[in-house]
MDAnalysis code that builds the backbone (N, CA, C; Angstrom):
import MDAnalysis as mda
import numpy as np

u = mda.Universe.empty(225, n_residues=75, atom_resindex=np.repeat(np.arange(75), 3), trajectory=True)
u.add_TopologyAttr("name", ["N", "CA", "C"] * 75)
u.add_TopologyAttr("resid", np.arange(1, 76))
u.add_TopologyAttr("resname", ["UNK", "UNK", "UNK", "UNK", "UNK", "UNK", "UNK", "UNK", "UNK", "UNK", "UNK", "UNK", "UNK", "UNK", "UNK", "UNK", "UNK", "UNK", "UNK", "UNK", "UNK", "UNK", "UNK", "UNK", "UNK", "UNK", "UNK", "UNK", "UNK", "UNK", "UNK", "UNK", "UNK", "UNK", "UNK", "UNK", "UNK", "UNK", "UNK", "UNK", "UNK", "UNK", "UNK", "UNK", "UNK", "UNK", "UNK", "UNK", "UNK", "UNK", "UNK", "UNK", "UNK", "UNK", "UNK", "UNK", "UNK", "UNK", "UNK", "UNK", "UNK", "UNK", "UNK", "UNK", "UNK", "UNK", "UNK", "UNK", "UNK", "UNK", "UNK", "UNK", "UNK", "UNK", "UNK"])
u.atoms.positions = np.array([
    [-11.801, -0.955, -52.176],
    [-10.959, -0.221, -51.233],
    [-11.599, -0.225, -49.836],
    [-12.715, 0.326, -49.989],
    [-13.287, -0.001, -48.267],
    [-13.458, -1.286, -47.696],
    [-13.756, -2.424, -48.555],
    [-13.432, -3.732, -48.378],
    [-12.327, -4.037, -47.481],
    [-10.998, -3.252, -48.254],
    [-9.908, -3.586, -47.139],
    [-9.923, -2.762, -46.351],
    [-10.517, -1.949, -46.125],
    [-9.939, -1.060, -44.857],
    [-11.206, -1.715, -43.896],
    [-12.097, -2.422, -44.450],
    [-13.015, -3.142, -42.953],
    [-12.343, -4.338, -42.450],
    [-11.636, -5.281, -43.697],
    [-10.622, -5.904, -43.567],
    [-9.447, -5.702, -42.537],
    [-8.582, -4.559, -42.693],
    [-7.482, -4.260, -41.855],
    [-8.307, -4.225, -40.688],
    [-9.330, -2.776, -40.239],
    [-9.545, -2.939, -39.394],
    [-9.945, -4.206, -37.824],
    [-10.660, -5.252, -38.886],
    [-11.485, -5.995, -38.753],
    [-10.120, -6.986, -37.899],
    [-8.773, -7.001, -38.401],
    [-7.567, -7.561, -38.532],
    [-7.293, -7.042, -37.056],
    [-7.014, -5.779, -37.073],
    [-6.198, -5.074, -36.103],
    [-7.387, -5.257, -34.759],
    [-8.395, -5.468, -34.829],
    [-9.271, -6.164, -33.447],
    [-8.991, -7.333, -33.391],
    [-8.790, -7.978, -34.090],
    [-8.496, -9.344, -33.501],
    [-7.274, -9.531, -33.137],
    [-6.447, -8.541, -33.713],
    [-4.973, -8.062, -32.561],
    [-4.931, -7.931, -31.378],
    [-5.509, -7.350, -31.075],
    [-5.624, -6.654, -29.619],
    [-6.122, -5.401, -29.329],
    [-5.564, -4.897, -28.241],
    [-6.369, -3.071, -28.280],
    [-5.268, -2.149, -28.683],
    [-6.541, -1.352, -29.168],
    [-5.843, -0.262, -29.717],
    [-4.442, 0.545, -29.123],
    [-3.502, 1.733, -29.424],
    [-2.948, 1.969, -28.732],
    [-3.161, 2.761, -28.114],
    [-4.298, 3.429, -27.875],
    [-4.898, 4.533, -27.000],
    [-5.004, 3.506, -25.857],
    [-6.046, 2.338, -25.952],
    [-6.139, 1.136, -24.925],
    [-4.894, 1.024, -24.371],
    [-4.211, 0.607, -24.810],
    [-3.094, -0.234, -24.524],
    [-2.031, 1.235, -23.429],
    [-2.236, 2.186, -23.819],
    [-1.845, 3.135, -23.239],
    [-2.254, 3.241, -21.819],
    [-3.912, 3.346, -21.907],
    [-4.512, 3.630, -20.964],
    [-4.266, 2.623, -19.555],
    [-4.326, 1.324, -20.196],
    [-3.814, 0.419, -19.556],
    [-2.985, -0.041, -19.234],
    [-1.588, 0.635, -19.605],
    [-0.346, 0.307, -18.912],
    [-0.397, 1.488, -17.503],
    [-0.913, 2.334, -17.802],
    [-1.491, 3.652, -17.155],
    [-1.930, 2.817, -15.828],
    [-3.256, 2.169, -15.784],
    [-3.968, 1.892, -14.668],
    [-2.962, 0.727, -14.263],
    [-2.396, -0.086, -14.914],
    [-1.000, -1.015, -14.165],
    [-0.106, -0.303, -13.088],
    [-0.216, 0.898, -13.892],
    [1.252, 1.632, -12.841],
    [0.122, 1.976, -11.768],
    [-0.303, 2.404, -11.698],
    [-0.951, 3.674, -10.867],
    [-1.120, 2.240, -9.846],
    [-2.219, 0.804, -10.288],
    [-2.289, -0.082, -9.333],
    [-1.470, -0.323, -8.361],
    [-0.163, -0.493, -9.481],
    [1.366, -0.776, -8.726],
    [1.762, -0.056, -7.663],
    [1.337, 1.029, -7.942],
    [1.917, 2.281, -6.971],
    [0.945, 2.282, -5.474],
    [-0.437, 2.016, -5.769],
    [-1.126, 1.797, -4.852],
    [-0.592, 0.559, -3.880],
    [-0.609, -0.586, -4.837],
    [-0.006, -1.046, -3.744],
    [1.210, -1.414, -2.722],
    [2.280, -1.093, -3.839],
    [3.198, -0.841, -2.806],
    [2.690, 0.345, -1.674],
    [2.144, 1.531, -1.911],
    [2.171, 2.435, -0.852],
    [1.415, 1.625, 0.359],
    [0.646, 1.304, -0.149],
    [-0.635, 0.054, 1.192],
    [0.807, -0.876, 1.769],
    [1.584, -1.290, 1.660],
    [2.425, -2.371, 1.775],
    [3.672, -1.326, 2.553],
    [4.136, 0.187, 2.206],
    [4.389, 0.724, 2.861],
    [4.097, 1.021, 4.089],
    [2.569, 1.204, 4.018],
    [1.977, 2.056, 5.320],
    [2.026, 0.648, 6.076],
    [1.407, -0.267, 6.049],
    [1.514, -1.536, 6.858],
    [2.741, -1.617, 7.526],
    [3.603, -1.413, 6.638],
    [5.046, -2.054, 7.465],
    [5.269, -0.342, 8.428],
    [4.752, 0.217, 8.322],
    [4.809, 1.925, 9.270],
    [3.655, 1.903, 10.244],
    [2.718, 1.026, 10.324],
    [2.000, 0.830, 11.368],
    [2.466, -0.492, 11.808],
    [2.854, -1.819, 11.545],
    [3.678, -2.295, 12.222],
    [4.667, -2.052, 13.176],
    [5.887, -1.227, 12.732],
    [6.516, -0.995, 13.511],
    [5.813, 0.146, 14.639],
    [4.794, 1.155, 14.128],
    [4.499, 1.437, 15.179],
    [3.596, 0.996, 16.308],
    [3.074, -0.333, 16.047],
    [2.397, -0.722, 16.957],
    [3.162, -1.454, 17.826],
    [4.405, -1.795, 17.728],
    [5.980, -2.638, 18.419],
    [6.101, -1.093, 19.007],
    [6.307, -0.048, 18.580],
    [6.886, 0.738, 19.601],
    [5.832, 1.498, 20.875],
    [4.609, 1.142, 20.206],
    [3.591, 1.495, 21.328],
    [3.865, 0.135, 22.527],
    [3.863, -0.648, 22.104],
    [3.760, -2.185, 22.656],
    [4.694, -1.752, 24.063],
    [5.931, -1.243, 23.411],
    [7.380, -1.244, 23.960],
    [6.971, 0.387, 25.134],
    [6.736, 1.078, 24.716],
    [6.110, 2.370, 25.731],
    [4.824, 2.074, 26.562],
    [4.281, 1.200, 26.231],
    [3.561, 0.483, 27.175],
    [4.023, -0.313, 28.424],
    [5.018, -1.329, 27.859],
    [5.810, -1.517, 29.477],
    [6.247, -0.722, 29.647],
    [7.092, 0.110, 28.972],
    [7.949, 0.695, 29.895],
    [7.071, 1.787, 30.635],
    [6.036, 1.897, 30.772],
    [5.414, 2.788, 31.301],
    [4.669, 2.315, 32.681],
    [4.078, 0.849, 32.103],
    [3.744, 0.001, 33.573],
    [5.102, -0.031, 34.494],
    [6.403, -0.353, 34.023],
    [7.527, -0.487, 34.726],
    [7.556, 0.804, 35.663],
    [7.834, 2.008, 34.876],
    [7.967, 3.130, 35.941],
    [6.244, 3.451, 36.270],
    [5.314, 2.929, 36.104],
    [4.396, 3.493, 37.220],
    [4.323, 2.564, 38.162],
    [4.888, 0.796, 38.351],
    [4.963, 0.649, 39.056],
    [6.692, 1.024, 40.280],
    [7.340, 1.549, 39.668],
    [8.546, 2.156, 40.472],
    [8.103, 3.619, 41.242],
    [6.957, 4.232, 41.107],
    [6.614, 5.237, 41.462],
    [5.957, 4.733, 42.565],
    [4.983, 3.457, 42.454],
    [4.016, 2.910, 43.244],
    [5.285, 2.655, 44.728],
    [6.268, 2.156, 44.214],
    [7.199, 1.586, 45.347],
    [8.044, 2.575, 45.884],
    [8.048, 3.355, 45.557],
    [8.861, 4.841, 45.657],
    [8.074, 5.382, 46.612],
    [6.562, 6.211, 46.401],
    [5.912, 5.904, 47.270],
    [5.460, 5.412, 48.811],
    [5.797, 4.247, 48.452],
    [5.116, 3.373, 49.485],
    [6.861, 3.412, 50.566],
    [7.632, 3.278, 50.239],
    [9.260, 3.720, 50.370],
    [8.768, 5.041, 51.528],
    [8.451, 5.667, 50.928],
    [8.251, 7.573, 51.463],
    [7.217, 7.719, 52.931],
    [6.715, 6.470, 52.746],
    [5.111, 6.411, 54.180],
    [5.971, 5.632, 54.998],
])
């Protein structure tokens, strides 16, 4: 009797992992998953905000130079 049960066991490792394993590790799949989409989120949210800094940047040279001429307009 213990014969087979070193047997089965012996069987069910050369299966694969256990289902506690197999648990654990669909576990750290998701959680990966989730990590990286969120990284892949934030990228595309600092992307666009570095286009809208880009974009408030001229437009900011634009009106400080309309102030410069406004200005110079006034002397």
């Amino acid at each position: 009797m213990l014969h087979e049960n070193v047997k089965l066991l012996e069987n069910r490792l050369r299966a694969g992992l256990c289902d506690r394993c197999t648990v654990t590790q669909d576990v750290a799949k998701k959680k990966q998953q989730d990590y990286e989409t969120s990284q892949l989120h934030s990228l595309q949210h600092i992307t666009i905000l570095v286009n809208e800094m880009n974009v408030l940047k001229k437009e900011n040279k634009k009106l400080l130079e309309e102030v410069k001429n406004l200005r110079s307009m006034l002397e």
